[in-house]
RODREN-227960 format. One line per 3 residues: number of its first residue (from 1); their letters; for each residue x, y, z of C-alpha. Coordinates in nm, 3 decimals, m for minus. Layout:
BEGIN
NUM) A) X,Y,Z  ...
! end
This chain:
BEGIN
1) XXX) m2.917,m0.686,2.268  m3.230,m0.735,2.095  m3.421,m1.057,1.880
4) XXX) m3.431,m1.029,1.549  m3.752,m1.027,1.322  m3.906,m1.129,1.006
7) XXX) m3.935,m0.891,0.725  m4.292,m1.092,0.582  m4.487,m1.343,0.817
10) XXX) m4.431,m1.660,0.821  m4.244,m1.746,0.517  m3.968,m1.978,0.630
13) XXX) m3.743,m2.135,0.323  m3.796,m2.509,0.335  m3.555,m2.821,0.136
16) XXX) m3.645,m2.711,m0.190  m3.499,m2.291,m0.129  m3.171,m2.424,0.039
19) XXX) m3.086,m2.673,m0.255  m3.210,m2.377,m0.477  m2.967,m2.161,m0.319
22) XXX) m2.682,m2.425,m0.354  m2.774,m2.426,m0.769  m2.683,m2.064,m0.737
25) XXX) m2.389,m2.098,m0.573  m2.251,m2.204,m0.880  m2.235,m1.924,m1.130
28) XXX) m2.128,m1.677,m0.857  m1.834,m1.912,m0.766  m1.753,m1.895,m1.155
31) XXX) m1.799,m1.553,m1.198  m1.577,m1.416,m0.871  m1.298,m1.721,m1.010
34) XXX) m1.318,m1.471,m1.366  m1.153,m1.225,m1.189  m0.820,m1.368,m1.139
37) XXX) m0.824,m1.698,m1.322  m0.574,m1.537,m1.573  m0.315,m1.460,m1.339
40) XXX) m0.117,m1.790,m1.417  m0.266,m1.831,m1.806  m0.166,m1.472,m1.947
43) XXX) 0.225,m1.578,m2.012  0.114,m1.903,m2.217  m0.157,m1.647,m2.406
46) XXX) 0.064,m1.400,m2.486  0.326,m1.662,m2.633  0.071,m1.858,m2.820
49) XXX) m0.128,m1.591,m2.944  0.146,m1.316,m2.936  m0.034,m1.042,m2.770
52) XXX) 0.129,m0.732,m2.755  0.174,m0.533,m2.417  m0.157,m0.311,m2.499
55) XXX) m0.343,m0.627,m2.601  m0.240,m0.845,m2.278  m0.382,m0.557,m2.030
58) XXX) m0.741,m0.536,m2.212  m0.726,m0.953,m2.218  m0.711,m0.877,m1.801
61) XXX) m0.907,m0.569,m1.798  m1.212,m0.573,m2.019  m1.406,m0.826,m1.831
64) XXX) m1.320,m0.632,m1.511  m1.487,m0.289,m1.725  m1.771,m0.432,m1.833
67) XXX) m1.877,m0.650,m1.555  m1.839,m0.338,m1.344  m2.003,m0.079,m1.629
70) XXX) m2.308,m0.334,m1.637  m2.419,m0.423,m1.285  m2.710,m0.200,m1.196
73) XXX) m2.824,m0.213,m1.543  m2.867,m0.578,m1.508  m3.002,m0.571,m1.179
76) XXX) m3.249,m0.372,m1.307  m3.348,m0.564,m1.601  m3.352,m0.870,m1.408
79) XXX) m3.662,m0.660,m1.159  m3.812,m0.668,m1.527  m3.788,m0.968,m1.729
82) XXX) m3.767,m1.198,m1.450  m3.428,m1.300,m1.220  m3.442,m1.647,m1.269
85) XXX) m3.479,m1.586,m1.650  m3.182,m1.320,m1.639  m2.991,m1.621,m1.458
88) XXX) m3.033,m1.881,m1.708  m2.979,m1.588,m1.990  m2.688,m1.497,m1.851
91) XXX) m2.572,m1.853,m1.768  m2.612,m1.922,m2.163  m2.358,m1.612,m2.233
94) XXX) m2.130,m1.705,m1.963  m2.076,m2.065,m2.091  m2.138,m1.985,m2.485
97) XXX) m1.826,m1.688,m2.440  m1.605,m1.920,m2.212  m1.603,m2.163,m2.526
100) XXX) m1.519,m1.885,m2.727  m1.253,m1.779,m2.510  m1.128,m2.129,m2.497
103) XXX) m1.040,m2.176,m2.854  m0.936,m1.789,m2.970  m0.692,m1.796,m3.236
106) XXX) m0.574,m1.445,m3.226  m0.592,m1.147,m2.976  m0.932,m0.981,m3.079
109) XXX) m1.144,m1.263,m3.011  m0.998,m1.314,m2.718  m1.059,m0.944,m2.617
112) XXX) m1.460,m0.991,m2.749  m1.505,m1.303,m2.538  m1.370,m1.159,m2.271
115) XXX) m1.599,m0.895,m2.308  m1.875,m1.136,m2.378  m1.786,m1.330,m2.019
118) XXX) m1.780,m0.950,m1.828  m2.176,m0.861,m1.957  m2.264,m1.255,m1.872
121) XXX) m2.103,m1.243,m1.508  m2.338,m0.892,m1.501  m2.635,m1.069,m1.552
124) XXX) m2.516,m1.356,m1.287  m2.418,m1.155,m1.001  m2.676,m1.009,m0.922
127) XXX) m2.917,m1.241,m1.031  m2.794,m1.492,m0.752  m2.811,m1.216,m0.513
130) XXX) m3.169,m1.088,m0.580  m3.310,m1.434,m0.585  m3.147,m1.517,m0.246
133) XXX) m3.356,m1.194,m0.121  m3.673,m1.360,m0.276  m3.591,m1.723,m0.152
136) XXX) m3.540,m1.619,0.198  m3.742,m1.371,0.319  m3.682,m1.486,0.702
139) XXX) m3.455,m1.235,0.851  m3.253,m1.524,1.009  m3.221,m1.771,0.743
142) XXX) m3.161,m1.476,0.501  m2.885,m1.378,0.696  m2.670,m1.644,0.663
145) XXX) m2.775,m1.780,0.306  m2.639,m1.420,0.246  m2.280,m1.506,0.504
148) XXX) m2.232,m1.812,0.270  m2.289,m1.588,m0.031  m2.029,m1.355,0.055
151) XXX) m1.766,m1.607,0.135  m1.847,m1.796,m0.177  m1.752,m1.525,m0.371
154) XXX) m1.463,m1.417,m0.165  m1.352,m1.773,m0.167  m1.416,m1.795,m0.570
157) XXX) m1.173,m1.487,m0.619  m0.900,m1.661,m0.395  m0.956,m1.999,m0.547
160) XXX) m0.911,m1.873,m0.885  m0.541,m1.827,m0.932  m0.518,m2.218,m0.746
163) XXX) m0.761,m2.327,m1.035  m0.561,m2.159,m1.308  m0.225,m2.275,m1.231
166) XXX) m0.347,m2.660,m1.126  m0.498,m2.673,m1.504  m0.209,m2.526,m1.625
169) XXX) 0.014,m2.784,m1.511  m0.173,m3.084,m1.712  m0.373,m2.886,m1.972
172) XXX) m0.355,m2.604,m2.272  m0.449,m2.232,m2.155  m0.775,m2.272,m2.297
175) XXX) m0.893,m2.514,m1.995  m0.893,m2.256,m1.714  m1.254,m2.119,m1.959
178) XXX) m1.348,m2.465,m2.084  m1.413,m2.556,m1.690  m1.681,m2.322,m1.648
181) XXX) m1.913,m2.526,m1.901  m1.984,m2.814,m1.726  m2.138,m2.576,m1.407
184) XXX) m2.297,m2.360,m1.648  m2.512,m2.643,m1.846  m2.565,m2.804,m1.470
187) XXX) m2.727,m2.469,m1.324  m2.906,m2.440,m1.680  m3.051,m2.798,m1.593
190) XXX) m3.143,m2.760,m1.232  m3.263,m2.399,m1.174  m3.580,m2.418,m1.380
193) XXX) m3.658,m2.715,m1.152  m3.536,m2.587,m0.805  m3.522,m2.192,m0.850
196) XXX) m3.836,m1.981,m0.879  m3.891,m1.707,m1.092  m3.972,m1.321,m0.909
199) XXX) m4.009,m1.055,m1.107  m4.142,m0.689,m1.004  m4.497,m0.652,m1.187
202) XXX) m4.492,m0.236,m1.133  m4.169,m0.221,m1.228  m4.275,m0.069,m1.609
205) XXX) m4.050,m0.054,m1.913  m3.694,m0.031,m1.876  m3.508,0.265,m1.926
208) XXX) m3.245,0.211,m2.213  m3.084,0.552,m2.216  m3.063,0.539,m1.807
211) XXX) m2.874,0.178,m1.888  m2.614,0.368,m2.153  m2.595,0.621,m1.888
214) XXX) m2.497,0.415,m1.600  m2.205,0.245,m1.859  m2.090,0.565,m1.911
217) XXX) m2.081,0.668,m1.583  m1.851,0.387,m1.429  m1.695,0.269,m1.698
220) XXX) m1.441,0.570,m1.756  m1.407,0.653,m1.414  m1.316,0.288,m1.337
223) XXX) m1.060,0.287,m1.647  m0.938,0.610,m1.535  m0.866,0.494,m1.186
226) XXX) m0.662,0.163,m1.284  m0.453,0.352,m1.520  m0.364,0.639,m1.266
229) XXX) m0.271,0.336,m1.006  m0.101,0.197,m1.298  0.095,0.459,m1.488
232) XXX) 0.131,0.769,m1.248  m0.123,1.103,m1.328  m0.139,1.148,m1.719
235) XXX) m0.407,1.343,m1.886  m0.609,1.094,m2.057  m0.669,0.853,m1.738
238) XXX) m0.757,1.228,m1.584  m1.035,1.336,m1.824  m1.230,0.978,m1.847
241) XXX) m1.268,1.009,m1.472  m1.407,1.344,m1.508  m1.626,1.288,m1.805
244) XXX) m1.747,0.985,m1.624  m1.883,1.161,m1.310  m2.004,1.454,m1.502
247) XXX) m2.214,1.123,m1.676  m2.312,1.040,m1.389  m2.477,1.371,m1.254
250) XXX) m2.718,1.303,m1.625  m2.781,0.915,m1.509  m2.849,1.034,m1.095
253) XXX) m3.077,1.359,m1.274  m3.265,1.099,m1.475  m3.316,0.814,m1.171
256) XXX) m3.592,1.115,m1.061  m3.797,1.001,m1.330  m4.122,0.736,m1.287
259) XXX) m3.973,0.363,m1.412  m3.589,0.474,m1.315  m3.338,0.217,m1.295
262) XXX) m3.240,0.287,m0.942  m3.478,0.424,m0.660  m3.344,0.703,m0.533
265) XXX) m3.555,0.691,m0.204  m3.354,0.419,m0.093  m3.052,0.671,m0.036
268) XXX) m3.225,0.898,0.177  m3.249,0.615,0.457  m2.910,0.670,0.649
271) XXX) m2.903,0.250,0.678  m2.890,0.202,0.346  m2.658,0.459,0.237
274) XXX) m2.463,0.399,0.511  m2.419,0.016,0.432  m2.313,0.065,0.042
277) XXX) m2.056,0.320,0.227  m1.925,0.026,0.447  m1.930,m0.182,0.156
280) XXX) m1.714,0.027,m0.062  m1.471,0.150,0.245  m1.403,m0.263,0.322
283) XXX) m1.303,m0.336,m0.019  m1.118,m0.040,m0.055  m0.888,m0.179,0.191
286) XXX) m0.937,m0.579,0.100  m0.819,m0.491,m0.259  m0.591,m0.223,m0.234
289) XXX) m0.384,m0.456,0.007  m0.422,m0.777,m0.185  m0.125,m0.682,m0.454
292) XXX) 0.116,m0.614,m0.170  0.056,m0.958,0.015  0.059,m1.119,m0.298
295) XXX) 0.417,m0.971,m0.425  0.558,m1.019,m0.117  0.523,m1.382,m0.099
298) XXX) 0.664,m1.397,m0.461  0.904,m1.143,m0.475  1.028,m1.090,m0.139
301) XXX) 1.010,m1.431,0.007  1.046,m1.583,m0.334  0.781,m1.827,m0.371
304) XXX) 0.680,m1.992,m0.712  0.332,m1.787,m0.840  0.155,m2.123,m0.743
307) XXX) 0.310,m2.160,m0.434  0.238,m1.807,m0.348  m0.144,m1.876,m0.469
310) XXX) m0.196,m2.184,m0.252  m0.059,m2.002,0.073  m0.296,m1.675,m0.075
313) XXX) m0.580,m1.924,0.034  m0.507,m2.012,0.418  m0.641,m1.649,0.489
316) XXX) m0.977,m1.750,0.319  m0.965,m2.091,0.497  m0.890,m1.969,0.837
319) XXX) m1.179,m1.728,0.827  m1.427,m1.923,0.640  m1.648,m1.934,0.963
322) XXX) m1.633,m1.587,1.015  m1.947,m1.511,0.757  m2.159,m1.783,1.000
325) XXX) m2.041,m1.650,1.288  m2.138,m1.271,1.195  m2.494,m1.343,1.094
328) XXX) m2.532,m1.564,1.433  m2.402,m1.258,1.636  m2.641,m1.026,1.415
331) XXX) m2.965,m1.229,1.561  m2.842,m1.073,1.908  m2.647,m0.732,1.899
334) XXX) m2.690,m0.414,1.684  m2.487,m0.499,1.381  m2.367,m0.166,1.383
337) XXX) m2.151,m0.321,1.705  m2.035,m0.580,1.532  m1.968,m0.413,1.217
340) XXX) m1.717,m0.182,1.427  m1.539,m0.474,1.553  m1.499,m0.622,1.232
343) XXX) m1.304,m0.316,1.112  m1.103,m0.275,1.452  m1.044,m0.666,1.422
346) XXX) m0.884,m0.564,1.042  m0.750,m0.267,1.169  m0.570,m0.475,1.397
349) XXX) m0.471,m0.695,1.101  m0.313,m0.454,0.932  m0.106,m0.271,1.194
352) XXX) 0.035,m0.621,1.251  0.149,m0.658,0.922  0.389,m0.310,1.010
355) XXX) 0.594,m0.545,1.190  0.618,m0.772,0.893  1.031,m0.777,0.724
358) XXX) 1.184,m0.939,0.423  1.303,m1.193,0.683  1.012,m1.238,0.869
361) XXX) 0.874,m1.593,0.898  0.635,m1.686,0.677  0.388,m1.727,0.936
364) XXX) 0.377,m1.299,1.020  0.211,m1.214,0.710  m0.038,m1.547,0.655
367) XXX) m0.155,m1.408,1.073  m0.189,m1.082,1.000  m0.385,m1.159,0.662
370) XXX) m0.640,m1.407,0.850  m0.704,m1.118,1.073  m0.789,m0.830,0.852
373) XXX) m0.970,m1.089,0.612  m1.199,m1.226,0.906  m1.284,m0.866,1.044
376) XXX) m1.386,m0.747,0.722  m1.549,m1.062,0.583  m1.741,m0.997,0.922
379) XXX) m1.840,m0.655,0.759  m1.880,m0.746,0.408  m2.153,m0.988,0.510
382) XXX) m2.339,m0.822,0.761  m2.366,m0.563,0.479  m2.503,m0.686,0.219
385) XXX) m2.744,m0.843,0.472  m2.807,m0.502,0.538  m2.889,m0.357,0.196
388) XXX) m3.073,m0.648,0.058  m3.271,m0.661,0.348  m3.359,m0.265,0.339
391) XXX) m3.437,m0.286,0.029  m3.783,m0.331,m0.089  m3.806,m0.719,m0.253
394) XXX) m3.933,m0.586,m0.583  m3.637,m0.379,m0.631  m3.386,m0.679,m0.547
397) XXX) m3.194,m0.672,m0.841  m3.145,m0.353,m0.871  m3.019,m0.278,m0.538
400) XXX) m2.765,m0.599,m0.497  m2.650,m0.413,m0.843  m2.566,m0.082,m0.639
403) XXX) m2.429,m0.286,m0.361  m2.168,m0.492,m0.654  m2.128,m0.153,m0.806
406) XXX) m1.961,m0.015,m0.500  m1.748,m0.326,m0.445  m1.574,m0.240,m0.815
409) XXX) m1.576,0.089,m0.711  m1.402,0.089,m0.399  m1.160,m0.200,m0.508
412) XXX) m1.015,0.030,m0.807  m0.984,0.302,m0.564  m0.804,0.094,m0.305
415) XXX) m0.561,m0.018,m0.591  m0.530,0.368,m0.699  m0.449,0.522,m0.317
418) XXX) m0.315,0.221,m0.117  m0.083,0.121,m0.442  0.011,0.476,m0.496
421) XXX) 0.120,0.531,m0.161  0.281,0.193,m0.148  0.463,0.253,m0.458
424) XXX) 0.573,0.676,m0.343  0.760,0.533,m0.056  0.948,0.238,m0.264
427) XXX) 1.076,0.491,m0.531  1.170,0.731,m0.289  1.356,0.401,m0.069
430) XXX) 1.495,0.225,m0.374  1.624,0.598,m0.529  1.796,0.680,m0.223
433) XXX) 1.970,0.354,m0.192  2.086,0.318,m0.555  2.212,0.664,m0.473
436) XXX) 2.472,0.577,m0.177  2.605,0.239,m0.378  2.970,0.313,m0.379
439) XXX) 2.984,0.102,m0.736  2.693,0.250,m0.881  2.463,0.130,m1.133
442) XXX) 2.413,0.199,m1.529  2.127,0.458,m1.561  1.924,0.230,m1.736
445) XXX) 1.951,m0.054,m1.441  1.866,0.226,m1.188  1.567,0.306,m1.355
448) XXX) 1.425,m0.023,m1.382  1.533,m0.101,m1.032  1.308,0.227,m0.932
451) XXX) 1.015,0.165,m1.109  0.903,m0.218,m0.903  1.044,m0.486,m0.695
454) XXX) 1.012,m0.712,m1.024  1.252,m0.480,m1.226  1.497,m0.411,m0.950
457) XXX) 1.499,m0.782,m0.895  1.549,m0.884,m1.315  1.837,m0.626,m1.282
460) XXX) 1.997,m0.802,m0.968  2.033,m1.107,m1.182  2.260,m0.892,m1.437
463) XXX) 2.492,m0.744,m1.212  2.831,m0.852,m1.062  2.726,m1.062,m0.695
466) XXX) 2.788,m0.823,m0.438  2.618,m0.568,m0.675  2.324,m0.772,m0.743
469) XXX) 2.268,m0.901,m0.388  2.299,m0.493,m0.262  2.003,m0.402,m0.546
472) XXX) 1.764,m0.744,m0.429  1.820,m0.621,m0.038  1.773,m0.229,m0.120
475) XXX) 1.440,m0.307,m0.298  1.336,m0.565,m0.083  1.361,m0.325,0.180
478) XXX) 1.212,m0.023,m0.008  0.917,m0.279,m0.088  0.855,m0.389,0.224
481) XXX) 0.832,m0.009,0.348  0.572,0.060,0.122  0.418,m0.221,0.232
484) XXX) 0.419,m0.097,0.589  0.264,0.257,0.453  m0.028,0.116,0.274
487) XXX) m0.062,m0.129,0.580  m0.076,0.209,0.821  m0.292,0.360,0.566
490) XXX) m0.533,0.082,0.572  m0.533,0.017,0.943  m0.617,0.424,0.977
493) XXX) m0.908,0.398,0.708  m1.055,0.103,0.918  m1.084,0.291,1.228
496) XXX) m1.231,0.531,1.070  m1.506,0.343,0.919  m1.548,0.167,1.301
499) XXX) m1.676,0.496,1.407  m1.863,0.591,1.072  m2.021,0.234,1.105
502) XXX) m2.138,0.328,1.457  m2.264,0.630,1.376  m2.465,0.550,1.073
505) XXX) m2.607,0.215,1.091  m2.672,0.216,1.492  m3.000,0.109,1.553
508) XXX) m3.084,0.010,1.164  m3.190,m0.365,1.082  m3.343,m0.536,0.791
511) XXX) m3.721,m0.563,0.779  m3.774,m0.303,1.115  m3.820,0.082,1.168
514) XXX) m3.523,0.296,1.082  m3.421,0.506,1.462  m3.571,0.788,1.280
517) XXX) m3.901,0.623,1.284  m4.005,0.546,0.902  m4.118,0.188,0.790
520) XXX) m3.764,0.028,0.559  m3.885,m0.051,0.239  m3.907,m0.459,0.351
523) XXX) m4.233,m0.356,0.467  m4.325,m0.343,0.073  m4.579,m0.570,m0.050
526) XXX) m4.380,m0.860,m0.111  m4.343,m0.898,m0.565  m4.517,m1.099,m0.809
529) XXX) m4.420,m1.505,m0.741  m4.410,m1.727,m1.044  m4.383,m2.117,m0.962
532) XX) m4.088,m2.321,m1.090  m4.136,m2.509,m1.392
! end
């Protein structure tokens, strides 16, 4: 047990920083609602606008690419120019592409304003994040302005589907953009007036070719990873992950340089390293898991898409408190402790969900869900605490960058591994039941019904009745199984990162010695203030 400290001396955040911090609130809520606000819109797109199949998946994907591809390069910049000026940059871009997105009359401009929204949400995320560093530099109060940050944008991602199908219901598909004006002219309003400017005065010119680098570095290797989760191992998907990391030894090679984008000091501290590593390991699992709990509520309990969504969100509303709760406990135990818990408490989650059937109440999946989501919303914001307050406040931005980086990261690789493992053991289930059906099914209606629960369940509706109802129960079965794998999976990764969280962060906390006895870089002289204007 120990009493937690202040990384600079007496510089407690007042009125004026909290309602600050609630302006900025707003474009991360915006930005994590991006994500999935299309789940609900993309059938009235495609119709309207008729997108073909290849055109559909880069209206979902590019914003996803760039926003990812662009992170640290922002974060960087923002150490630059100014955050708060990246912010209202960035808030421009967000609401000048959502009206473009709004009112696209055919399938490339679409695709370019989705792109457009992906490089504005880069300058927004972690904008919001680095100024929160700067606002609050009390260890305590920046611990849970950083809890609400977290579930903000957890809650934004969640919300997002619940958004897009309520607008859907009254309005055109173009509303589910048009509402992110109105927040984006407000924040363009009120932070000038309530949010002050940092900026890093030694942080010299920035580094253009490390910035093309660092796109080509995570870019491909996130493409590469979606379409191996997607479409099985094929060559192409292969090769952009490899020429990607073999990019990325060039960008880590030039980071050595004076003015680099990244500071590669930061990584030799076990604490920090060992946080981004937590970071990516919890939404590994968080994201990786989400499709299953989501297709199970649709297509094995056979809920309406918003129905589904709106039950989606009593996870995120049970644990809402758990962000609070973790930064409280932080102020009096080694967060590596709690840490631990949290990903024994999801651990726990997830084994529960093994018991989970295709008639299983409701209720088993929606408590298992709440308890994997509050033990590693527990994590998640405990550490980001952790790297934001490690690193030094000049180099905000370009270290909540790293930390945003990592979330992409690890959420494409949870969709790759968990869904691949997921989806091994439903072809395998599905193939062997076809298989033993005494009336047997047309080759083409076998292979649909192998390749997803949706397919086997469009076939069912085509066959004779007892036929049908045999191919809905085998794949329902088969999906569920796979379910159970990738639960068993998850649960195993969690304990695992219990003990790595143990081992590597025990000891560490923002703004105090490392156990190995250097000064973090919180210690820093604290950056260049500007006042608000």
């Amino acid at each position: 047990m120990h009493a937690e400290t202040t990384d600079t001396q007496g510089a407690r955040a007042g009125r004026r920083e909290w309602i600050g911090f609630a302006v900025l609130m707003l474009p991360l809520l915006l930005v994590s609602m991006d994500v999935s606000v299309l789940y609900f819109a993309v059938p009235f797109i495609t119709q309207e606008l008729e997108l073909s199949g290849t055109q559909q998946l880069w209206v979902f994907d590019i914003y996803g690419f760039v926003l990812a591809g662009l992170l640290i390069a922002m974060g960087a910049l923002g150490d630059r120019i100014g955050r708060r000026r990246l912010l209202l940059i960035g808030a421009t871009a967000f609401g000048a592409a959502s009206l473009l997105a709004a009112y696209a009359g055919d399938a490339s401009t679409l695709i370019a304003a989705r792109a457009l929204l992906g490089i504005g949400g880069a300058t927004l995320m972690p904008s919001t994040l680095a100024l929160v560093r700067n606002m609050f530099h009390d260890a305590r109060q920046r611990g849970t302005a950083i809890a609400i940050w977290s579930a903000v944008m957890t809650g934004g991602i969640a919300i997002g589907p619940v958004l897009s199908g309520l607008l859907l219901e009254r309005f055109w598909w173009g509303s589910v953009f048009l509402v992110n004006i109105p927040a984006m002219v407000l924040l363009l309003v009120l932070a000038p007036m309530l949010v002050p400017e940092f900026r890093n005065p030694r942080a010299g010119r920035f580094d253009l070719l490390s910035a093309v680098l660092s796109l080509a570095t995570i870019l491909p290797v996130i493409y590469g990873i979606k379409e191996l989760a997607n479409h099985g191992f094929e060559p192409v998907p292969a090769g952009s992950i490899l020429v990607g990391l073999a990019v990325g030894v060039l960008f880590v090679r030039r980071q050595r340089r004076p003015g680099a984008l990244i500071d590669l000091e930061l990584f030799r501290r076990r604490a920090f390293s060992g946080a981004i590593a937590m970071n990516l390991l919890g939404m590994f699992a968080t994201v990786g898991f989400a499709i299953f709990s989501t297709q199970y509520l649709q297509s094995v309990l056979g809920m309406s898409p918003l129905r589904a969504a709106l039950w989606s969100l009593l996870p995120t509303v049970v644990v809402g408190g758990m962000a609070p709760l973790a930064a409280a406990l932080a102020r009096r135990f080694d967060r590596a402790f709690i840490m631990s818990a949290g990903f024994l408490l999801a651990a726990c989650g997830f084994w529960s969900l093994t018991r989970v059937e295709p008639d299983s109440s409701l209720w088993g999946i929606m408590i298992g869900a709440s308890v994997y989501a509050g033990g590693l919303i527990i994590v998640m914001s405990l550490v980001t605490d952790m790297v934001m307050g490690l690193a030094p406040p000049e180099r905000a931005g370009s270290a909540s960058g790293l930390l945003e980086s990592g979330t992409e990261l690890g959420g494409a690789l949870g969709m790759a591994l968990l869904g691949s493992l997921g989806d091994a053991v439903y072809r395998r289930q599905v193939t062997d039941a076809v298989e033993d059906m005494p009336a047997g099914l047309p080759p083409e209606a076998a292979e649909a019904a192998r390749e997803t629960l949706g397919g086997a369940i469009a076939v069912s509706e085509q066959l004779p009745g007892a036929l049908g109802d045999a191919v809905t129960h085998a794949a329902r079965e088969a999906f569920t199984s796979g379910m159970h794998a990738a639960a068993i999976g998850a649960a195993a990764l969690m304990v695992v990162a219990a003990v790595l969280s143990t081992a590597l962060l025990r000891g560490a906390r923002p703004g105090t010695p490392d156990p190995e006895g250097r000064k973090t870089p919180s210690d820093a002289p604290a950056p260049t203030t500007a006042p608000a204007r």
